[in-house]
N, C-alpha and C positions, 0 to 999 in steps of 0.2 A: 813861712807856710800860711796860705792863706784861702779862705772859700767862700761861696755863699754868705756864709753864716757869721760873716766878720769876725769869724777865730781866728788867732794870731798866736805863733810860739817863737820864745828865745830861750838857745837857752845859754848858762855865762860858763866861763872858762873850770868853774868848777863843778857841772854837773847839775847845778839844780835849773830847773824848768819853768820857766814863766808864761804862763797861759794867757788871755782874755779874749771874753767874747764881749763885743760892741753892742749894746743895746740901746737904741738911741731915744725910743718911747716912752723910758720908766728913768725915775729920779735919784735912784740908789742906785750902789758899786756893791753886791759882797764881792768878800774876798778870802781866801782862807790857803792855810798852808797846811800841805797834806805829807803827813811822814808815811813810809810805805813799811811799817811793822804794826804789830798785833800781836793780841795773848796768842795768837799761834804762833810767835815765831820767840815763844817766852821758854827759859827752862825750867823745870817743873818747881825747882824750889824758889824762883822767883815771881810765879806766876801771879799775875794782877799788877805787875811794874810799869807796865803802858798804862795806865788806866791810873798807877799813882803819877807818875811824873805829867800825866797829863794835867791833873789837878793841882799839882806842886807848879806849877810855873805863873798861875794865877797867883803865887803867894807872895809875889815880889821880884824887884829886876834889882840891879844894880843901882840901878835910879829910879825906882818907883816903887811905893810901898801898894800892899794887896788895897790898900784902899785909894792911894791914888789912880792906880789901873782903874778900877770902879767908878772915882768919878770925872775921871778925863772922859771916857766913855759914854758914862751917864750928861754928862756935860754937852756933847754932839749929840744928844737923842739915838746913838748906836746900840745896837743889842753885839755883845760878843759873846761867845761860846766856845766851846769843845764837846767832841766826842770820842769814843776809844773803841774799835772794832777788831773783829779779830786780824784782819788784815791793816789797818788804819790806826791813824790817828790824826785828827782835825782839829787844826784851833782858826775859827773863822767870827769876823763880824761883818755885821750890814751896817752899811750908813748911806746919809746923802752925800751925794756924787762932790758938793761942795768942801766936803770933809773927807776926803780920801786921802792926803796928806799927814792929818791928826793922827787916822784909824790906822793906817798903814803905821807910823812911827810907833802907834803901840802894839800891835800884832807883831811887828817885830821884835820889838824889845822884850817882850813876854817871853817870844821863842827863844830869843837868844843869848838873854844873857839872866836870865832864871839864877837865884841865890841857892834853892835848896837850904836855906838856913834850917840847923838841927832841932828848935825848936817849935818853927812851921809842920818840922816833918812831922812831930809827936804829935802836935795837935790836928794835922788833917788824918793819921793814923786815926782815931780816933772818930773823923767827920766820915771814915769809908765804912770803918767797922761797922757803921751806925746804916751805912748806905746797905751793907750786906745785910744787914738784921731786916733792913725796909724791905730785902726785894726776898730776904725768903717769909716775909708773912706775907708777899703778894703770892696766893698762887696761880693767876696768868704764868706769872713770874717764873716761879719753881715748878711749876710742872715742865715747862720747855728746859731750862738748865737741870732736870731730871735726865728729859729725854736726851739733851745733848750730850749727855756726859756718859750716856751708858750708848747711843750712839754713834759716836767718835770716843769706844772707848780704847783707854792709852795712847790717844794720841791728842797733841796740843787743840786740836779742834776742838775738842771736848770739856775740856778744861773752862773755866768761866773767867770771862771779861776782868772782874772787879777780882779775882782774887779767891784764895780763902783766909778765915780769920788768922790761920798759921801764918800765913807768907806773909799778909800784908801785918803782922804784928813784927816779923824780922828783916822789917825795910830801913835799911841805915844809909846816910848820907852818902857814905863811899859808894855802898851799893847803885843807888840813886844816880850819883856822878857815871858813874863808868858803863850805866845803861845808856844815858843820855849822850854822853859822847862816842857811842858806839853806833847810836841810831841816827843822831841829830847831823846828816852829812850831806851834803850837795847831790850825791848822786842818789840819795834816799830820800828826796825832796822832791815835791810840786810849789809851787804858789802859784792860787788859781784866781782869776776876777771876773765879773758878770757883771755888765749893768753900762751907765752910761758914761765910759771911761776911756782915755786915749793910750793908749798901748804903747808908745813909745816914752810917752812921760811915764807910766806906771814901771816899767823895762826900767827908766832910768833911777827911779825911786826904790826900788827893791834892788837894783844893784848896790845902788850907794851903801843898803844896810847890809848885805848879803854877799858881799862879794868875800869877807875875809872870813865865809862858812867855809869847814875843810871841803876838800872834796873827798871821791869815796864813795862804798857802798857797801851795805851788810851784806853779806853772804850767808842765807840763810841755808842748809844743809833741810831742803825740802821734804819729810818724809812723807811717801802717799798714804791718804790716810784709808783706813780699809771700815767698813761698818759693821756694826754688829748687828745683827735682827734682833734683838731682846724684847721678851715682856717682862716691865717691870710694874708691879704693882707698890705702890707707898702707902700705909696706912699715914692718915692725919686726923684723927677724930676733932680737931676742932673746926675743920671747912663741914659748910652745909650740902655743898655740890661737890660730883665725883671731876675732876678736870682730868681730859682727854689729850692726849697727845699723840699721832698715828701719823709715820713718816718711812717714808721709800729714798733711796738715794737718787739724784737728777743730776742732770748735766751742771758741768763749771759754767760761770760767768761767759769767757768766749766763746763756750759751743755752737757749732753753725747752725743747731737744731733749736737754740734757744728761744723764737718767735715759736716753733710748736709746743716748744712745753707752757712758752706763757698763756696761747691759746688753752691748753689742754688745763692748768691752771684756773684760769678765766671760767671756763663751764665747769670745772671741779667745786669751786668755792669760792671762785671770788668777786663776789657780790650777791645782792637780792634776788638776781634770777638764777643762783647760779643753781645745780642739782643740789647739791647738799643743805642748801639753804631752804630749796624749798621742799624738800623730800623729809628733810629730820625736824627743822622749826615750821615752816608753813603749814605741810600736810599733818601731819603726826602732832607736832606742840612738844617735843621731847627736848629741846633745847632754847635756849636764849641766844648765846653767839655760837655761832658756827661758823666755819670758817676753812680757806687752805692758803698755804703761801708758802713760794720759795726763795733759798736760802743759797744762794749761788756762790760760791770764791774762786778763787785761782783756778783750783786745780779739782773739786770736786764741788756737790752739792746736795740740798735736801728740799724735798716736796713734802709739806707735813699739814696735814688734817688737825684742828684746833678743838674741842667743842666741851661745855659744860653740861652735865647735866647728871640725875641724880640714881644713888648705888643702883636700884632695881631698875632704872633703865638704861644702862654703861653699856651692857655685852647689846641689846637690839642696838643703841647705838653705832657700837664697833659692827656688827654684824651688814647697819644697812651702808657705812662709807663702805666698806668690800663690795658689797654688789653695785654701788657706783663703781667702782673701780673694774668690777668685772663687766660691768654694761658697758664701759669707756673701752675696752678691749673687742667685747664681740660685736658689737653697734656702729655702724658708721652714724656719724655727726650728722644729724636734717640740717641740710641747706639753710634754712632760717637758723638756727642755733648757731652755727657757725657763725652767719654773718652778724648775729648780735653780739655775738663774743669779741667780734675783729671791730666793731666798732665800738663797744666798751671797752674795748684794750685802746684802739688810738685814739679815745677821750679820753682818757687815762693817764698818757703817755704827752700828748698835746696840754694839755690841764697842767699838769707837773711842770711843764717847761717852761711856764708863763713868770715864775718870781726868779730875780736874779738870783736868789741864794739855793736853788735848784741846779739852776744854769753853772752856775760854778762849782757846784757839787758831781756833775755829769760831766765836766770838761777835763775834771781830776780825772775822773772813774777811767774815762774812755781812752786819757791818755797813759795809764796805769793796766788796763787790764789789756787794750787794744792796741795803743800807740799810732793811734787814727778819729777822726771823729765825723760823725754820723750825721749825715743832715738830715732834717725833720723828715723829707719827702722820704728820703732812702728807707729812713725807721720805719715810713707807714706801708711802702711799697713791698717789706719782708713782710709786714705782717701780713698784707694783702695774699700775699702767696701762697701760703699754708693754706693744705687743702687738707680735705675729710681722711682723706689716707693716711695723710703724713699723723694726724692725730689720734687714727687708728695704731700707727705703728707706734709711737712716742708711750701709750700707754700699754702697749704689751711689751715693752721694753722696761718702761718703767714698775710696773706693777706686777713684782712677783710674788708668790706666797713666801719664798724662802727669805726675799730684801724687808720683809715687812715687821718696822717694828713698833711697839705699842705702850707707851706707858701711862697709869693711872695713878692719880692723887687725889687722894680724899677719905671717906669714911668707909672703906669696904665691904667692912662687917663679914669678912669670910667670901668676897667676891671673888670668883677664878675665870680665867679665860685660857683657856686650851688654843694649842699652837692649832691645831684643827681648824678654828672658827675662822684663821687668821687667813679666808680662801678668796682670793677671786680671779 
């Protein structure tokens, strides 16, 4: 399969998928291999196990110790990583195109033949603990894994990426084994490449390591997940600022309506001009970051309002994103607002595209949620399309009193917000 866009797929006798796209301008290859699980698809007493084994395979191969990994890599000038999503799991490097042979041989061998040794395990048990302690004194942080978890509540969505201290303290080896060989399967596989790379030699180098992966595929028993509208308020007396968290449910990932909601998005909050930015920080001075963004997966999604700012001014706060929300419902969009929205979105969108390790981030996604990929024109020609209506409809869709739910971290002091306020 082939287009435009010098995308190229194969895929081998066992199910996994080999992507690249031809760049021929830029001097780098990433590359990254994409497992199609996440703490959503964890069960509840093992929750945060994508997110250990992601970090467990950094600790040594069969033939490479955690330090050799580190300086074979440091060695090429490559940067490698991981990341762990609720749907995902990534372990990707960049390098020069000259070294795609090195970086390749150890992106694979990290993936596939990982030790799990029992005393690696105790002591990265240990490096996560430490990771969870870090992200709940961030509160950016715990205010969103507030709101998510009482928002997707009871269902794995809600549940948090890294774990809690319980689960990830009753992580053992066997445990460990029998995830990894459940997930780690050809037909639960991408390997993706960007940059300035030949497709059939890269085809033939990932077969060589890849070919004796089983094949296979998880069978994840989907539940839909349903939302909860809660207001939750947290007292923390030691933050200075009240942190705001304000989210409606949105379309999934492939919705056809998704260029409206990113428009509707875009004039919501997202950037300097947007209404919330200049209505609560520019005009008023009642916050420092404000902000909105969505939160798209499979099968559902979330539109959520960000913003800091302090107890006596939380409820005007909360009070004036609602009447954005209810001016985005009874207002058609002015002509000019629109059009600066549509071309901050595909600067946006254009901008993002330009480093290979984007490009082969988006060649996963598209082949994973869509099993199609999008040429630059097509993406800019939807956005183009969306008109004032469509954005009028998307926010009375979106924005009900009854979907709307609200949670606050910080110093209270006896602060309340009544489902009443919660109107637009």
């Amino acid at each position: 399969m082939e287009n435009t866009r010098n995308i190229r797929r194969t895929t081998l006798p066992n199910d996994l998928v080999i992507l690249t796209e031809k760049m021929e301008h830029v001097r780098s290859v990433a590359m990254g291999v994409w497992v199609r699980t996440g703490s959503r698809h964890e069960l509840p007493q093992v929750n945060g196990i994508s997110h250990f084994v992601e970090h467990m395979v950094f600790k040594g191969t069969k033939s490479r110790s955690a330090q050799m990994l580190a300086r074979e890599v440091d060695a090429i000038g490559g940067n490698l990583d991981a990341f762990t999503g609720k749907e995902t799991i990534c372990f990707n490097v960049k390098v020069l195109d000259e070294h795609v042979p090195v970086a390749l041989e150890i992106l694979s061998d990290l993936v596939l033949n990982p030790t799990f040794a029992s005393e690696e395990i105790n002591r990265e048990r240990g490096v996560i603990l430490e990771e969870i302690k870090m992200d709940e004194d961030n509160p950016d942080y715990l205010v969103h894994e507030i709101f998510t978890q009482a928002f997707w509540k009871d269902h794995p969505l809600g549940k948090p990426i890294l774990g809690t201290k319980e689960t990830v303290r009753g992580f053992e080896r066997e445990t460990i084994f029998n995830f990894y060989g459940s997930r780690f399967m050809g037909g639960n596989m991408i390997f993706s490449a960007a940059g300035n790379i030949d497709h059939d030699s890269f085809v033939e180098q990932v077969t060589r390591r890849f070919e004796s992966l089983p094949s296979g595929n998880s069978d994840f028993a989907a539940l839909a997940p349903k939302t909860a509208a809660k207001i939750n308020l947290r007292n923390k007396k030691s933050l200075e600022q009240v942190q705001m968290c304000l989210g409606v449910p949105a379309p999934r990932v492939a919705d056809e309506s998704r260029y409206t909601t990113l428009i509707l998005n875009t004039v919501l909050g997202g950037g300097m001009s947007s209404r919330l930015f200049q209505t609560i920080r520019e005009e008023r001075g009642l916050a420092y970051a404000i902000f909105s963004d969505l939160n798209p997966y499979s099968d559902t999604g979330s539109l959520c309002v960000f913003a800091g700012t302090s107890a006596a001014r939380a409820v005007q706060v909360v009070d004036l994103v609602m009447a954005e929300f209810s001016r985005l419902k009874r207002e058609p969009l002015p002509a000019d607002e629109l059009r600066r929205a549509k071309d901050q979105l595909k600067g946006n969108l254009l901008l993002s595209l330009e480093s290979s390790t984007s490009r082969m981030s988006n060649l996963a996604r598209q082949q994973m949620y869509f099993n199609y990929f999008f040429g630059e024109q097509e993406i800019l020609d939807r956005v183009e399309a969306v008109t004032t209506e469509q954005v009028m409809e998307m926010a009375t869709t979106l924005f009900q009193p009854e979907s709307v739910a609200l949670t606050l971290l910080g110093r209270l002091d006896g602060l309340k917000v009544p489902r009443e306020r919660l109107v637009c």
